[in-house]
N, C-alpha and C positions, 0 to 999 in steps of 0.2 A: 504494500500500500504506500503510497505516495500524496505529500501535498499537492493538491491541484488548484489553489488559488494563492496567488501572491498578488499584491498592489505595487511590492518591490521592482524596481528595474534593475538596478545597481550597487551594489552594496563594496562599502571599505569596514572590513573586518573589525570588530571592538573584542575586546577582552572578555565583557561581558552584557550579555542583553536580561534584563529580568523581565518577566512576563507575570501582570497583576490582572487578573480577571476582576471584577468587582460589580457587586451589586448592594446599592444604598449604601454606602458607607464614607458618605460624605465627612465625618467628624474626625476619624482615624487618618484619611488622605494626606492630610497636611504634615503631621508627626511621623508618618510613614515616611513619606519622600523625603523629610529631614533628616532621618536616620539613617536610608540610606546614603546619601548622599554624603553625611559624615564617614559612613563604611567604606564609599567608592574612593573620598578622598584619603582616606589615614592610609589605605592601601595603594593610592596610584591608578588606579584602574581605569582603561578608557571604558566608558558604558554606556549604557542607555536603559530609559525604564521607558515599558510600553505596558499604558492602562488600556483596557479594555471595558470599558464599560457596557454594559452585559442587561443593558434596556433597565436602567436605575427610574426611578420614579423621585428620589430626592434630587438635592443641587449638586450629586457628586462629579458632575459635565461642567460645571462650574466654576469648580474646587479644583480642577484639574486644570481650565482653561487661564485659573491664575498662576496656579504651582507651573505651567509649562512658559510663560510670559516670564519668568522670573529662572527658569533652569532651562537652555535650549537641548539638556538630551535627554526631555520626555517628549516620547511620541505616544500618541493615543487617536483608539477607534471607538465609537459610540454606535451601539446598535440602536435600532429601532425602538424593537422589544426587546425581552428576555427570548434567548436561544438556548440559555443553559452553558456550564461552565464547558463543556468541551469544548462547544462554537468557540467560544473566546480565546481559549488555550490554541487552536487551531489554527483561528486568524490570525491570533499573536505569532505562532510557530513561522507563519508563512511572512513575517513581516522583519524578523529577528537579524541583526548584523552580528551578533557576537558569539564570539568561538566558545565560549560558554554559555549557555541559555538557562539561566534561573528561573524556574517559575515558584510563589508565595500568595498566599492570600492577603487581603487589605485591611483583616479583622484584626491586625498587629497581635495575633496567636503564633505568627511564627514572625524571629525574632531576625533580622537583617545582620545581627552579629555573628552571625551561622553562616554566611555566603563566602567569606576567606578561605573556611575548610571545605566546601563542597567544590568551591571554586579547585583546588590543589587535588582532591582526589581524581576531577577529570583531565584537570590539565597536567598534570606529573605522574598521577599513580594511573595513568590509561584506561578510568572508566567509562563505559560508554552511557552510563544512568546511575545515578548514587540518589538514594530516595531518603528522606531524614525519616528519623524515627522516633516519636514523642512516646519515650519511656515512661515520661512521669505525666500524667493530662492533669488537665483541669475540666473536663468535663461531667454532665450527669452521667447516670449508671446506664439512661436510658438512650443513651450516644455511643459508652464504650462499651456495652457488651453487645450488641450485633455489630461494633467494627469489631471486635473479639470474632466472633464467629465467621463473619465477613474474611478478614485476614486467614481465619484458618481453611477456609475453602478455598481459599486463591492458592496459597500455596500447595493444598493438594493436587491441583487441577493443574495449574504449572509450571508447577516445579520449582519457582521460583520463591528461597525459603528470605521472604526478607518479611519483617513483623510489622509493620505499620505501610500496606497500599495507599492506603485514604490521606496520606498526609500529601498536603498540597506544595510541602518547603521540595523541592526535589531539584537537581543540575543534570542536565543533559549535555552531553556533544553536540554541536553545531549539525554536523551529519545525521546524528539520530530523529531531532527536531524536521528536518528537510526532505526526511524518508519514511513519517511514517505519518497515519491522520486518523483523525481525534474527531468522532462525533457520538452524538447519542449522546447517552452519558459512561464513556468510555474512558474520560479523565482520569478515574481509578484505575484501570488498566494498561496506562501507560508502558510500565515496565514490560508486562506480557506484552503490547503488540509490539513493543521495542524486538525483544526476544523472539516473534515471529517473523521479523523483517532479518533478522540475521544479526543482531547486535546480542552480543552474550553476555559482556564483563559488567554485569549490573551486583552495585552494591549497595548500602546503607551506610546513614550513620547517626548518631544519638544526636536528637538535638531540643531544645528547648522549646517547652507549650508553653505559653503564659496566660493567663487569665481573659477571656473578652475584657475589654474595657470600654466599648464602646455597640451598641448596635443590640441587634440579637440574634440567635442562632439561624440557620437556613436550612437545620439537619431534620429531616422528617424519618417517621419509620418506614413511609413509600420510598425512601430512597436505596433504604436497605433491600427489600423488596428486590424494586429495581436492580440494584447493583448484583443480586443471585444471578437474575433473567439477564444479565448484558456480560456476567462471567460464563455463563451458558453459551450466548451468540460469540464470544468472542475465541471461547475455545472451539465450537465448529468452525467460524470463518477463519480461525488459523489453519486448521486440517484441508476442509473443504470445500472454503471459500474461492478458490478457484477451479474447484473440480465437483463440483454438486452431486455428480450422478453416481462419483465413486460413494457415496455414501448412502444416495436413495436408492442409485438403480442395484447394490448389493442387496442393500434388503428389501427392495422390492421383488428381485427375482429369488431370492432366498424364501420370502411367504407365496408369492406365484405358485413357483416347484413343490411346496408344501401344499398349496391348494389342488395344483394339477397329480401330483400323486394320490392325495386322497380319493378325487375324483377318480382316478385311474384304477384303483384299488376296491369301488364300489360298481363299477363297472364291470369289470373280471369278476367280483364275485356275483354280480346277476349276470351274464352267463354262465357261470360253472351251476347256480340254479337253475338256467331255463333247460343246458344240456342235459340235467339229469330230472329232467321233468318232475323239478318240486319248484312250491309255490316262492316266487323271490318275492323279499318281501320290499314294501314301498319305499323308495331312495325317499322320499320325501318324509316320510317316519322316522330318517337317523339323523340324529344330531351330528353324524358328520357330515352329509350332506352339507349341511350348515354350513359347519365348521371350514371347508373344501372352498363353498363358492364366496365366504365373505375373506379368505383366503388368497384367490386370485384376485379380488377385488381389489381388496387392498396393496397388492404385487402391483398392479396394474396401475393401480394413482402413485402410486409411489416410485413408479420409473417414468412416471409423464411430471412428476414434481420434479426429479431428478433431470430432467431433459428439458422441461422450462427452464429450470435453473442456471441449465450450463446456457441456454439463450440468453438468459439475463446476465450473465455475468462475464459473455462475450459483446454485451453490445450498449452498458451499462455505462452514463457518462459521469460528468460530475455529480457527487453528490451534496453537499453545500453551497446553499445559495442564502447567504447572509444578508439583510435589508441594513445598509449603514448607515445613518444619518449626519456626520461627523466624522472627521479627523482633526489629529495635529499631527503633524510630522509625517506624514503619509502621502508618498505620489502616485497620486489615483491614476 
């Protein structure tokens, strides 16, 4: 998988691009880009911050369009509506000049004094994804135990044994960011589709929750939900996602050949009754009959699923199409 929308033309390389999705968080904005900006500086770093504003209903378009009047390496995009955090993360993706691509949230829960060391494991120790890990939370029980559960289902299904998905603080490679794309709500699975594109060297590391200070949560239990059903689609579309049929048209002709045996089997034995002239009894009487024709039935839709599928997904174009209202620093 591949980005397919960039507004970029040209790009000179930075050190570091951070990518902030945000929704309402008009209050945090200001102290956020302060801090970073102290981090960028004690460190040297040439950077850029790209908000994404993610169809706010407060003045955080606002707040931004003073904070970028006053720093010229914020750039930012404003959506319409809400599209949800991948969209943002996604556009941000396609829009990024830096060989290290931070992405954090705006709820100053994750801490800007953390981006030195994330920044050093990709750019020295050659990781291609290093995800932070919020050991110690600050949230209710009704937030960390389905990310409890949550986490331990990704890691069975992917293999990939790292303990906090859901954290938003995470550094990518430049290249990972440019190869792979993010929608639904697939933001959690970053790492796995990383990992299904061909990028292995994915690590963690500890880093700091701090308290909301501002706003309120955005965590629902639909999200959790969600997030089972999109670890589902995301490990088929890793497998199958380009071969659909390997996966319908096996078990489709797997329950077919199960149906046409049966069938076959009920056959043979009403002749072996008619041949020795005793009474055969009514195909329609045995529940395998049944069993037989709902059997191929279902063979049958499930290699024409599998055979749409491979149509759709040879002739399948862009899939995001973002309404954007606004930029700064963006050449349309």
């Amino acid at each position: 998988m591949g980005c397919t929308m960039s507004l970029t033309k040209t790009t000179n390389m930075l050190d570091l691009s951070i990518v902030i999705p945000l929704l309402n968080e008009n209050e945090s904005l200001p102290e956020l880009e302060a801090w970073i900006v102290k981090v960028m500086n004690a460190h040297s770093y040439s950077y850029e911050i790209v908000f994404v504003d993610d169809g706010s209903t407060d003045n955080s378009w606002e707040v931004i369009q003073t904070l970028s009047a006053k720093n010229p390496n914020i750039r930012a995009i404003r959506f319409r509506r809400n599209f949800g955090k991948s969209a943002a993360l996604n556009i941000g993706f396609a829009e990024v000049k830096g060989k290290v691509v931070i992405t954090m949230d705006a709820d100053l829960q994750d801490s800007p004094d953390e981006i030195p060391g994330l920044y050093q494991k990709i750019k020295t120790e050659g990781y291609d994804v290093v995800s932070g890990w919020k050991k110690k939370r600050y949230d209710p029980i009704t937030k960390t135990l389905p990310t409890k559960l949550f986490n331990w289902a990704t890691r069975k299904m992917s293999g990939i044994y790292l303990h906090d998905f859901n954290c938003g603080l995470k550094a990518y490679s430049h290249a990972v960011v440019k190869n792979i794309e993010v929608y639904g709500e697939m933001h959690r699975y970053i790492p796995v589709i990383a990992k299904s594109a061909g990028f292995k060297k994915i690590g963690e590391q500890v880093v700091e929750h701090r308290a909301r200070k501002y706003g309120t949560t955005k965590f629902g239990l639909n999200r959790f939900v969600n997030g089972l059903l999109d670890l589902m689609s995301i490990f088929f579309m890793g497998k199958f996602g380009k071969k659909p049929m390997h996966f319908f048209g096996l078990y489709g002709l797997i329950s077919f050949i199960l149906g046409f045996s049966i069938a076959m089997y009920m056959l043979v034995d009403k002749l072996i009754h008619i041949i020795q002239h005793e009474r055969a009894p009514l195909v329609a009487e045995s529940p395998l009959f049944y069993l037989g024709l709902v059997s191929m039935i279902i063979g049958t839709q499930l290699f024409l699923a599998g055979f749409l599928g491979e149509l759709i997904s040879r002739s399948s174009g862009d899939r995001n199409q973002y309404a954007i209202a606004e930029t700064i620093g963006i050449d349309a």
